[in-house]
N, C-alpha and C positions, 0 to 999 in steps of 0.2 A: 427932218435932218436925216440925211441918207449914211446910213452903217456902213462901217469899213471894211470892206471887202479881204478877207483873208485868204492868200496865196495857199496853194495847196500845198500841202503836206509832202517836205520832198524824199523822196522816196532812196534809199541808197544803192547805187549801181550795185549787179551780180557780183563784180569782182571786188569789191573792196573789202578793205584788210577789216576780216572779225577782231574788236579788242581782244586785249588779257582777260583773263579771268579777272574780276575786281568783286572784290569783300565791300559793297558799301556799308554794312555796318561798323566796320573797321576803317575801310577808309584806305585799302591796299592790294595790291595786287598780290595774287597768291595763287599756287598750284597746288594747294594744301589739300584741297575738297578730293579731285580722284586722286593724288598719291596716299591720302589716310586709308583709306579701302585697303590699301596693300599693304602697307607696311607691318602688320599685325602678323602676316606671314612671312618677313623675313625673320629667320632665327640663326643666332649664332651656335657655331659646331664645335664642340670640343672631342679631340683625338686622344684617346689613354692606348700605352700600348706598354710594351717591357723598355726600361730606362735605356737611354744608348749609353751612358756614360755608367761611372762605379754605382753599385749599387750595395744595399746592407743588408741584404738576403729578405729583403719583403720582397712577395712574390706579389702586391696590388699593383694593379698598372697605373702608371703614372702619367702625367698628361702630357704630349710630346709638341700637340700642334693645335690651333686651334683658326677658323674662318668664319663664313657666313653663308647662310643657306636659304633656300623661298620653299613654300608650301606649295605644290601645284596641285593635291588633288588632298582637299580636306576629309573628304568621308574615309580616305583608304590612309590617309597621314602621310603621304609619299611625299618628301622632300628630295630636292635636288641640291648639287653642290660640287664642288671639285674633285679629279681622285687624288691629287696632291694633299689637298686640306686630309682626308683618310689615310692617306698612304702611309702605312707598317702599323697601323689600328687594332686592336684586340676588344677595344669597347668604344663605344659611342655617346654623347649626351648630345642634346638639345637645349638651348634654355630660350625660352619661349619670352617674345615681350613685356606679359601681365606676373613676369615673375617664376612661371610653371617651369621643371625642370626633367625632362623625361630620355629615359635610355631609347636608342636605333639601331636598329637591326642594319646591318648593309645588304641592299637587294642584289648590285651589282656595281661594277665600276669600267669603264670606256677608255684607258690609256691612252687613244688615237684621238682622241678629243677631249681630255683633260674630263669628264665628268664622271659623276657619281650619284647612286640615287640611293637613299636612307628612307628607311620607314620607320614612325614610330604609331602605336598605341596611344591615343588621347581623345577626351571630348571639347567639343567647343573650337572648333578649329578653324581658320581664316584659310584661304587659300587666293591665291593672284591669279587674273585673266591673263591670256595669252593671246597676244598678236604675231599675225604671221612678219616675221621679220624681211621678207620679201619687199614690202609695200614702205620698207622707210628710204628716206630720203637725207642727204647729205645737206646738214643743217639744221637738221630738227633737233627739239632737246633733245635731251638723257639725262636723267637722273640714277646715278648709281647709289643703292643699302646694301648697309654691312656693318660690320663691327671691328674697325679699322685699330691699329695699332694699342689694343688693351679698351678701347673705349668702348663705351654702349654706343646702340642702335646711332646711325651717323647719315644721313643725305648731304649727296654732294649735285650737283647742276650743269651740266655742259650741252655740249653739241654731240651731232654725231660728224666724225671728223674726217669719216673714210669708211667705205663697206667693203666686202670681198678681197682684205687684204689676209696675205699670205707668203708665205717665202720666210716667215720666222721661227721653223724648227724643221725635224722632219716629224711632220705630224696631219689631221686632216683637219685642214686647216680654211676658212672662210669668215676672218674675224670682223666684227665692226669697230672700230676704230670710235676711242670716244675722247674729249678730253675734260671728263667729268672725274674731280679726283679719285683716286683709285688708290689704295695704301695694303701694304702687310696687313690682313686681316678681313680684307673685303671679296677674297678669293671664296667664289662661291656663290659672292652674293648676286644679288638680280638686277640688271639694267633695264629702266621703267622709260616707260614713253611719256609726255606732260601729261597723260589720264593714268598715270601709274598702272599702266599695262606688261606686260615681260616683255621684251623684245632679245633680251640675253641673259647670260650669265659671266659676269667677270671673272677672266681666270689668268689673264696676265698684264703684266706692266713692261715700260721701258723706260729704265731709271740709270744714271748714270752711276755704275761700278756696281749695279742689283742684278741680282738673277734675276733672266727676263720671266718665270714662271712664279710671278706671286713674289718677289725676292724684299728684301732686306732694302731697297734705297727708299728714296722720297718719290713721291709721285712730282715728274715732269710736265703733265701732259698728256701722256700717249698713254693709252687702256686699252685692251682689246677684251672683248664678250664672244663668248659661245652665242652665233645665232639661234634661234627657237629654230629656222628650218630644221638646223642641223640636230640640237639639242633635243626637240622632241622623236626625232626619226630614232635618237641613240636611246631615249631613255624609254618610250616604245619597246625596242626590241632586250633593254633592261629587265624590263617590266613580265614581260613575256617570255624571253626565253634565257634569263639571268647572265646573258652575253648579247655583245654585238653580231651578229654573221654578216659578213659585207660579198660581195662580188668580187669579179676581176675580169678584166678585160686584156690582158696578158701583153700590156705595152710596157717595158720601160721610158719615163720621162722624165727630161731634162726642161729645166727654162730658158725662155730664151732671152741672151741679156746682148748689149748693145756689141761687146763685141763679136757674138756670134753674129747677131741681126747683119754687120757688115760683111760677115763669112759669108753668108748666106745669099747678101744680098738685094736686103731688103731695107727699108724706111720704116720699120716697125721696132718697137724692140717689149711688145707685149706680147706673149703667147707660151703654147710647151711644145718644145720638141721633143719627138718620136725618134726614144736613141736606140729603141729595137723591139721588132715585134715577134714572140712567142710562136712557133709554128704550130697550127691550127686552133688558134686561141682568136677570141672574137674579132681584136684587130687585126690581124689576118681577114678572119672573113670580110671584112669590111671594106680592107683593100688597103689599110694604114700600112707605108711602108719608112723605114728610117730615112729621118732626118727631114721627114713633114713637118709640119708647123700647124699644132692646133688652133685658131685664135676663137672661135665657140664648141659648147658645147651643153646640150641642152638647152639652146637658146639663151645661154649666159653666156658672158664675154670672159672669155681666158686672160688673165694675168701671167702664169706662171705655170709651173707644173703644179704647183698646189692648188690650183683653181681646177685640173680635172684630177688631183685627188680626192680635193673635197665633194666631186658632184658624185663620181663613182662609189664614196666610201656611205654616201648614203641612199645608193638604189638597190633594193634589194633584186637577186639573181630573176634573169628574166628582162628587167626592165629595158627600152630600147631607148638608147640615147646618139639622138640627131648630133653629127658633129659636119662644124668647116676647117678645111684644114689649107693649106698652102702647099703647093709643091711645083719646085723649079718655078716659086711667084708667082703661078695661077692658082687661082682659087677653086675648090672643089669640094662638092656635100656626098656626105656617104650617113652611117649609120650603123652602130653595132649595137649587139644583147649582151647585157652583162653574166657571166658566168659564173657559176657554182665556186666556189673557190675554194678548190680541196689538198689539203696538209700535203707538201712535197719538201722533201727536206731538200734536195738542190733541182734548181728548171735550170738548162739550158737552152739561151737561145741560139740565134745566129752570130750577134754579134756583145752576146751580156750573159750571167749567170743569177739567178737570184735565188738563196739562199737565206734563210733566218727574218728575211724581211728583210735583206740589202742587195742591192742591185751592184754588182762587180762589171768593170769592164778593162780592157786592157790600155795600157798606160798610152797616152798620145804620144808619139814619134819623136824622138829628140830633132832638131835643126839638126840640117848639114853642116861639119865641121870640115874643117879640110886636114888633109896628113898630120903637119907640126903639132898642129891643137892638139890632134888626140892623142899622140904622144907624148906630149906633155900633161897630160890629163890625169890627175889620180886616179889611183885605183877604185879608189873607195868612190870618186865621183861618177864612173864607170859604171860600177854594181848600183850607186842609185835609181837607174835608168831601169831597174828589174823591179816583178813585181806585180801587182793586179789592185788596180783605183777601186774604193765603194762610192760609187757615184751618186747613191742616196741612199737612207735608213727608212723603213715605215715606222711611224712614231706609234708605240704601244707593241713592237715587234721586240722577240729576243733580243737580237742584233741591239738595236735603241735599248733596251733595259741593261746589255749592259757594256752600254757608252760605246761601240764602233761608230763612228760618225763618217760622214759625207767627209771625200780628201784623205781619207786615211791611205795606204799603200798595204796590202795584206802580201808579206815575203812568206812568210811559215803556214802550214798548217800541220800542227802536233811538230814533227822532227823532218817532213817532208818540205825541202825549199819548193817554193811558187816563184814563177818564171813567167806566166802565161794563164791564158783562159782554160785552155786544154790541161793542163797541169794542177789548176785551183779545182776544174770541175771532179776531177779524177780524184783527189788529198781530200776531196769532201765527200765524196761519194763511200769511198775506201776507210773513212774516220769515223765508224759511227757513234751515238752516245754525245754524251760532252767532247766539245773540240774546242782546241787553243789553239787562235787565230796570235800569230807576231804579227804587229804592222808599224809601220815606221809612220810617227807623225811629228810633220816637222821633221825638227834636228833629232827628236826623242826616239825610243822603240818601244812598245808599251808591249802586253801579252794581254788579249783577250779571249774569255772561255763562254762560250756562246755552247747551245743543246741542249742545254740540264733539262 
């Protein structure tokens, strides 16, 4: 009797899809195995500082704010975390997952990117691997830890929903977009890859009627993370020299949005516009001249003017960054060096002022009115037309700390009225110390004192 010939063993094509992870002892699918590695190092952060409200003459600090934090280098205890979660701190805790509860030093904190890095003293310490957040892809999980509205240790699951987005403050900004829940309390905490690897740090939300920075609503959806590119490059120069030092390339930039793109003339409406270049300042050398159109830079694709804030804000001085820019609709490669960026209380360019970390320019042209109109015209509608625009704020700069924002109209400086560029450069140069900027926002007039 002739045996049955068994077909060989079929072997499964390169490309096919690798299962889940599967627990056959259990009998389920699970990302338990590498997310447990990490989670022993996230820890939540509690903030003591002096009470904002009345107080009954105890001088202990009281606990003002509180988030979530990851361990990234166990032998030295260096924890990362938000500088919001810290911010007005006088003391630090830790409380570690097995229950351990230990005071943090603050090493340093990064306003321009929302981070902060803590160190504590402890044995036995877990710390998380780090992946270059470069290499993810739109789709892949995210698992956000943290310790989300009063609760312990919390995993939530999503996607990643969007990379290199930006345009959401003035700030350096190259967020990943997740829509892995994200709540009051998980500011800080660490964005894991399905092997519970870093890939971010969560530091904000977008909730309807919540502060987008960590706020008070429900999670919608929409999370943004500090990348590790960026994340490690800040806490690096943390680490090392208890601040950030960034470069400069001496462009102001604008985004380019649909209805410029039509101004312009273009079919694009991704990129930054060059609304003025610094005379002998890198872009200068390079040959950038207003109202180019970035759309790469370092071989990444520009979104926005926040896409070559963020690539500038982390090459240190020296580095050479390939850029393509547009002009008059052809396209053209050049290349500048990032520069030393050394304290100036006002640059003027040619056609911008930048001061405090805000970039001033003069107010766009009113339309042409004919005779009657403007005779019938209020007065007061008249004088609106004066004045000098802050076209943008650096996030972590004076100016941003305290509150001049993008659209403001600066009329005053101290008791001197502003008219012009020529006028603002002169009221600033002649004001030194603390200065009180009036600027009219909106229908409102607020006074801001920026120099301290």
């Amino acid at each position: 009797m002739a045996r049955p010939v068994r077909p060989p063993p079929r072997r499964r094509p390169p490309d096919a899809a690798i299962p889940l992870p599967y627990d056959e002892r259990r009998g389920v699918f699970t990302f338990a195995t590498g997310l447990e590695r990490s989670l022993p190092a996230v820890v939540q952060v509690t903030t003591l500082g002096a009470s904002r409200g009345p107080t009954s003459g105890e001088n202990e600090p009281k606990p003002l704010q509180s988030g979530s934090g990851v361990i990234i280098d166990a032998r030295q205890g260096i924890i990362v975390t938000n500088n919001h979660v810290v911010d007005g701190g006088t003391k630090f805790t830790v409380d570690m997952t097995d229950g351990r509860l230990f005071d943090a030093t603050l090493v340093g904190v990064d306003k321009a990117t929302d981070v902060a890095v803590l160190k504590i003293e402890a044995p036995n310490l877990s710390q998380v691997e780090i992946v270059d957040s470069d290499t993810l892809r739109t789709g892949d999980l995210a698992f956000a830890v943290g310790y989300p509205l009063g609760l312990d240790q919390t995993l939530t699951m999503g996607v990643i929903s969007g990379l290199g987005r930006s345009g959401l403050g003035d700030a350096v900004e190259d967020y990943i977009q997740t829509d892995a829940a994200v709540n009051s309390g998980n500011s800080g905490g660490p964005l894991l890859d399905s092997r519970g690897r870093l890939i971010g740090i969560n530091t904000s939300i977008l909730s309807g009627g919540s502060d987008p920075l960590g706020g008070t609503g429900g999670n919608d959806g929409i999370a943004f993370a500090v990348p590790t590119r960026i994340l490690m490059f800040v806490v690096g120069q943390i680490r090392e020299h208890g601040e950030v030092t960034r470069g400069k390339i001496g462009a102001v930039m604008g985004s380019l949005t649909a209805t410029r793109a039509r101004a312009f003339g273009l079919g694009i409406v991704r990129g930054a516009v060059v609304e003025d270049v610094a005379p002998g300042s890198p872009a200068e050398t390079a040959g950038l001249q207003k109202n180019d159109i970035i759309t790469r830079i370092q071989n990444r694709p520009v979104a926005n003017a926040g896409s070559v804030q963020a690539t500038v804000g982390i090459a240190p001085p020296g580095t050479r960054l390939p850029i393509v820019y547009l002009r008059d609709g052809h396209e053209h490669t050049t290349a500048l060096t990032v520069a030393t960026a050394e304290p100036v209380r006002v640059a003027v360019g040619k056609t911008a002022i930048e001061a405090f970390g805000a970039q001033f320019q003069a107010l766009p042209a009113a339309p042409a009115r004919d005779e009657t109109a403007a005779k019938e015209e209020a007065p007061a509608q008249t004088a609106a037309q004066t004045g000098v625009l802050v076209v943008s704020v650096e996030g972590g700069s004076d100016a941003a700390q305290h509150k001049l924002t993008a659209g403001d109209i600066v009329t005053k400086v101290g008791e001197r009225e502003v008219t012009d560029l020529a006028g603002l450069a002169s009221a600033l140069e002649a004001d030194q110390g603390m200065t009180t900027l009036t600027v009219r926002r909106g229908e409102e007039t607020v006074e801001i004192n920026v120099g301290e």
